[in-house]
Residue, then its C-alpha position, 0 to 999 in steps of 0.5 A: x500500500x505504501x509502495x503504491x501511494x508513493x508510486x502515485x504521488x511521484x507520478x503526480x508530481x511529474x505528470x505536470x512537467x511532462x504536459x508543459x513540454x511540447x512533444x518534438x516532431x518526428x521524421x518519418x522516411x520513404x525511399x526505395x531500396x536496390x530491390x525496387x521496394x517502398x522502405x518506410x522508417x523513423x531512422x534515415x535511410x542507408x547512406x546508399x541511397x541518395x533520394x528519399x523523402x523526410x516528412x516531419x510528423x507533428x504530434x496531435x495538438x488536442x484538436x480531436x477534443x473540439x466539437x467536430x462542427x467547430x473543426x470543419x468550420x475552422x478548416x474552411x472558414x479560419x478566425x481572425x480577430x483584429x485589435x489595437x492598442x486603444x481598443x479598450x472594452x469593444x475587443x475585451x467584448x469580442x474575444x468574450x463572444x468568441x471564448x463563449x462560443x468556443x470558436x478557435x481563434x488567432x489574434x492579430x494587433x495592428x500597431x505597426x505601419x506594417x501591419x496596418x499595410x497588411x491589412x489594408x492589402x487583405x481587405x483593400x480598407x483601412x483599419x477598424x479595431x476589432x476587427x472580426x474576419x471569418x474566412x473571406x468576410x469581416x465585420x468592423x467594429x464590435x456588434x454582437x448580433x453581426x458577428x454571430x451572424x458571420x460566424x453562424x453562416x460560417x457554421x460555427x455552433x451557437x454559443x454555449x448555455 
């Protein structure tokens, strides 16, 4: 009984360290041998062969545990909220709506004269912080009921009661 309460609590102790180190990436190798046969491995091929293929394989990030319809939209229909310095309340009040929905989201600050010609070269107008774009489309400015509507067109679910 002791042997398994210490065993637990050293697991417990080390569980919080594992999670918050990111998994690296591994490779993954195809080539063909002398024989002509496709050879898959996680090692490198014989130095023999000169022409293979390296792929570097990313481990899950905890996708799967999102709704699949937040998934498929996400995929086709990618989030964009767009802030600045001076937003203040009106961008407090957007990432709340997009938090209680449980949409997945990037944020983009626009504080530098690049990052404002950026925008200004995606959407082809200046400025507006908060700035919500769904795939292709946006709306400027905060407005709860327009940007429900964009995100409900998109497909995401409504916001969770």
């Amino acid at each position: 009984m002791k042997h398994t309460l210490a065993s637990l609590l050293m697991l417990a102790t080390a569980l919080p360290a594992l999670a918050a180190e990111p998994e690296p990436a591994q490779s993954t190798y195809r080539w063909v041998d002398e024989k002509g046969q496709t050879q898959y491995s996680d090692r490198p091929p014989p130095q023999s062969i000169k022409k293979f293929e390296e792929r570097k394989l990313q481990p899950n990030r905890g996708d799967a545990q999102m709704p699949f319809v937040t998934r498929k939209a996400a995929s086709t229909f990618p989030v964009t909220l767009y802030t600045g310095r001076e937003c203040g309340k009106p961008c407090d009040e957007g990432r709340a709506l997009l938090t209680k929905r449980g949409i997945p989201f990037s944020e983009t600050r626009l504080e530098t004269s690049d990052d404002v010609a950026a925008f200004k070269t995606r959407f082809n107008k200046d400025p507006v912080a908060p700035t919500l774009a769904v795939g292709k489309e946006m709306e400027t400015g905060y407005a709860a009921a327009a940007w429900d509507r964009l995100l409900n067109e998109a497909g995401y679910p409504a916001a969770k009661r």
